[in-house]
C-alpha positions as a Markdown table, in Angstrom:
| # | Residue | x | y | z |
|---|---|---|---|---|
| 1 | Unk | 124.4 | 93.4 | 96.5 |
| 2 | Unk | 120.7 | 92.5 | 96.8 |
| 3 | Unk | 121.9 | 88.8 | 97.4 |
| 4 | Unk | 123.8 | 90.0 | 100.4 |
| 5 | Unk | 120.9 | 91.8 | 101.5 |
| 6 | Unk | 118.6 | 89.2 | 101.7 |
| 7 | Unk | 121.1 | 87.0 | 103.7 |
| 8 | Unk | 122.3 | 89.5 | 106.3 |
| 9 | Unk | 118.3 | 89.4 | 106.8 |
| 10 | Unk | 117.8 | 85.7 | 107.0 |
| 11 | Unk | 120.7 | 85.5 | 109.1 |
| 12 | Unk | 118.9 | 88.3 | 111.5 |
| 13 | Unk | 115.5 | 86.4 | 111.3 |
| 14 | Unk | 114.8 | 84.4 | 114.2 |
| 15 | Unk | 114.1 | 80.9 | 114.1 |
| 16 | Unk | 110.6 | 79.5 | 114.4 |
| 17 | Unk | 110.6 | 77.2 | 117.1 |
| 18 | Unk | 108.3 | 74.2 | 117.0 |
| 19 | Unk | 106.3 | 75.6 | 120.3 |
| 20 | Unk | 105.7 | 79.3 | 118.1 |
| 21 | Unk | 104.1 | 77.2 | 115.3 |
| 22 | Unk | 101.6 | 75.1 | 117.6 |
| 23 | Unk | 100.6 | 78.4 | 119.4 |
| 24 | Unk | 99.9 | 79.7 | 115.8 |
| 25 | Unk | 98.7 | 76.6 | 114.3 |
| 26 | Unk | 96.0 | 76.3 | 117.6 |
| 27 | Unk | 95.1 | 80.0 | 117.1 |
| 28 | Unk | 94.5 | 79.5 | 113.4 |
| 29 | Unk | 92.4 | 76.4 | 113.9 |
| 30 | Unk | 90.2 | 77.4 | 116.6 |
| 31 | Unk | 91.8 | 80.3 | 118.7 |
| 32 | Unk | 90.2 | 83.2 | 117.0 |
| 33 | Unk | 86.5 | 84.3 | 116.8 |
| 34 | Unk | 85.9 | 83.4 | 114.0 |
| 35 | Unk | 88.2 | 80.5 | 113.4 |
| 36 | Unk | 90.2 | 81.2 | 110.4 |
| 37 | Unk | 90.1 | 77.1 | 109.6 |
| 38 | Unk | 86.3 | 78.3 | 109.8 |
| 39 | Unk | 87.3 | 80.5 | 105.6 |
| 40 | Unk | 90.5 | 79.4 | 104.9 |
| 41 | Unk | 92.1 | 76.0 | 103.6 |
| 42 | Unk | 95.8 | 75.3 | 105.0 |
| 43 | Unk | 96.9 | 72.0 | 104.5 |
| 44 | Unk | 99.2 | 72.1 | 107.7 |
| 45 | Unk | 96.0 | 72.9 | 109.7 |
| 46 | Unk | 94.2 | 70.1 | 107.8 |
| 47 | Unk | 91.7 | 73.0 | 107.3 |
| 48 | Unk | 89.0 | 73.2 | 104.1 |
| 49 | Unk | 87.6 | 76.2 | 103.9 |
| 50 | Unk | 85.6 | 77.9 | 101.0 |
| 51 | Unk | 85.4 | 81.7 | 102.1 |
| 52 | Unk | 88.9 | 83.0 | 102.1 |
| 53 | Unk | 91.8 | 82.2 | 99.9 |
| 54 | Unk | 93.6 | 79.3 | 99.8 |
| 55 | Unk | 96.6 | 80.0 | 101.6 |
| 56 | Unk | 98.8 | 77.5 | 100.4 |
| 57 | Unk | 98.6 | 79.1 | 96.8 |
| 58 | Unk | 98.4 | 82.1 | 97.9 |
| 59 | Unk | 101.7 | 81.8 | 100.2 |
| 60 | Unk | 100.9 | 85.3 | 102.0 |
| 61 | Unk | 104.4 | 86.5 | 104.2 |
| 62 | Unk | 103.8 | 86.8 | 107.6 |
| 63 | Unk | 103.6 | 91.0 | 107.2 |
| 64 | Unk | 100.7 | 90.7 | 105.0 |
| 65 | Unk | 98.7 | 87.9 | 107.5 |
| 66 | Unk | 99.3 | 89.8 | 110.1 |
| 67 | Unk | 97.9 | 93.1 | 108.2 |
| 68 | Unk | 94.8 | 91.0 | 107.1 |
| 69 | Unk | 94.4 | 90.0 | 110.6 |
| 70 | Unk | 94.7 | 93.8 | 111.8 |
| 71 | Unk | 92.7 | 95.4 | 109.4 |
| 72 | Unk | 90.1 | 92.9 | 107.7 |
| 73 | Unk | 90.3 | 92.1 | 104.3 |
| 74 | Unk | 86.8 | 92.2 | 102.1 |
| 75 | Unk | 84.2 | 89.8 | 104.0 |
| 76 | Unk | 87.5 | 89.0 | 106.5 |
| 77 | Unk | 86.7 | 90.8 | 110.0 |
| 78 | Unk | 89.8 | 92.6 | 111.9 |
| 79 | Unk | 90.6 | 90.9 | 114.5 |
| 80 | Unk | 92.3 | 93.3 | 116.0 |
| 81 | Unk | 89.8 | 93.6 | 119.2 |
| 82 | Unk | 89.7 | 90.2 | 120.1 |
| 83 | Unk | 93.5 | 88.8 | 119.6 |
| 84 | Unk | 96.4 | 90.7 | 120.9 |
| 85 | Unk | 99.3 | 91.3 | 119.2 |
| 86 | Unk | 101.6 | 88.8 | 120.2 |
| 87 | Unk | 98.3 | 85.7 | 118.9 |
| 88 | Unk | 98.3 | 88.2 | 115.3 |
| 89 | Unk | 102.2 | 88.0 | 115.0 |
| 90 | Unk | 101.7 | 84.1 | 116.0 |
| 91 | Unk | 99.5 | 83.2 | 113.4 |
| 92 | Unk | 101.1 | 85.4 | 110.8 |
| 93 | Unk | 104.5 | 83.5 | 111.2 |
| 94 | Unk | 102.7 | 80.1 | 111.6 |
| 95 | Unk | 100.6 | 81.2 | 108.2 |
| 96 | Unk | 103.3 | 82.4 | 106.6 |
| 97 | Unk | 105.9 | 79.2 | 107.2 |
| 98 | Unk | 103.4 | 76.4 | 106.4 |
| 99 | Unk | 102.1 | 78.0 | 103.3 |
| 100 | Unk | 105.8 | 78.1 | 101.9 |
| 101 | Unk | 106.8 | 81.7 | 102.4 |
């Protein structure tokens, strides 16, 4: 039953189109203040930093980006002043999708 589950909601999902993942992919990089390339390494992003977590092991899903992003997360600010929610939901899927979630 679980297995059905978990189809009948990748079949819902919609599908990341390339444009969603540069919008994210820009945002991450250098569209937020701070930049989140600025604390976190993404290899997608080509991106190195030493702050934050290493998102590619950490393989976050696109809620929990998105909550970080909302609500700040130990030294992480919340952005949730200075990106609107359509940018947070765009970075969480890009975030989420390159890191192998």
């Amino acid at each position: 039953m679980r297995h059905k589950l978990w189809l009948l909601a990748l079949a819902a999902a919609p599908a990341l189109a390339a444009d969603d993942l540069a919008v994210g992919k820009a945002l991450f990089v250098n569209g937020a203040v701070p930049a989140c390339a600025v604390c976190h390494t993404l290899k997608d992003a080509g991106t190195t930093g030493e702050v934050g977590p290493v998102l590619d092991e950490l393989k976050p899903s696109a809620d929990r980006v998105a909550a970080a992003l909302r609500n700040g997360v130990g030294l992480m600010p919340s952005y949730k002043d200075s990106l609107t929610d359509t940018q947070i939901r765009a970075i969480a899927r890009y975030v989420a999708s390159v890191s192998g979630q």
